[in-house]
N, C-alpha and C positions, 0 to 999 in steps of 0.2 A: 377059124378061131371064133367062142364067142362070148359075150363080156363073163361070163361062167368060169371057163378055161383060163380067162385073163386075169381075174381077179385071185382066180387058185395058183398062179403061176407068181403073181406079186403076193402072195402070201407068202410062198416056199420060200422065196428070196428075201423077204423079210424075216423071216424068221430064222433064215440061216445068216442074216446079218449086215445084208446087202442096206444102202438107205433109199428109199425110193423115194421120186422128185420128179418137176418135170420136167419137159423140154426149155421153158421158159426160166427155171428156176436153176437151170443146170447152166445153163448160160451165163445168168446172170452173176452167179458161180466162179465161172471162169474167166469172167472178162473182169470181175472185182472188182474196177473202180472205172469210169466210165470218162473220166481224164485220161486213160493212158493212150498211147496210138490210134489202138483197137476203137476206141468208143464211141467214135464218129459213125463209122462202116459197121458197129455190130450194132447200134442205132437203127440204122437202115435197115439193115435182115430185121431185126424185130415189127419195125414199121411193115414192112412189108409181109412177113409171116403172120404175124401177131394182131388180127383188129382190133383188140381190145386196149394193145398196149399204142396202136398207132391214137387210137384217142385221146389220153393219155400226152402222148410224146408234141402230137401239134400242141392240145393247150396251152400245156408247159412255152412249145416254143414261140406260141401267140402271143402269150403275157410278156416273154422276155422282149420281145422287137419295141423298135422304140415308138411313142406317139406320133401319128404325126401331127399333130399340133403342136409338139416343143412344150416343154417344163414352163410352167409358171413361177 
């Protein structure tokens, strides 16, 4: 296969109707809301598949942890 073939084959499919998305987006898709069961453990598969979103996922959970110096 090569990006030629691939980009001709996600054309046919879009134009016959299909939506094309990715692997990231298709996910996050299907998991809908990141409260439910699911969102702890598809968390982690992102982390870990995903570099871009693991950077992303610590910040977030860097900011949330608490001081340690305690609230003034």
């Amino acid at each position: 296969m090569s990006p030629d073939v691939q980009s001709a084959a996600i054309m046919r499919m879009a134009n016959a109707g299909a939506t094309i998305g990715t692997r990231f987006g298709i996910s996050c898709e299907l998991l809908y809301d990141w409260r439910n069961p699911g969102g702890p453990g598809s968390a982690q598969l992102f982390v870990e598949h995903f570099p871009r979103y693991a950077k992303i996922y610590n910040s977030h959970k860097a900011q949330q942890a608490p001081s340690a110096g305690g609230s003034r």
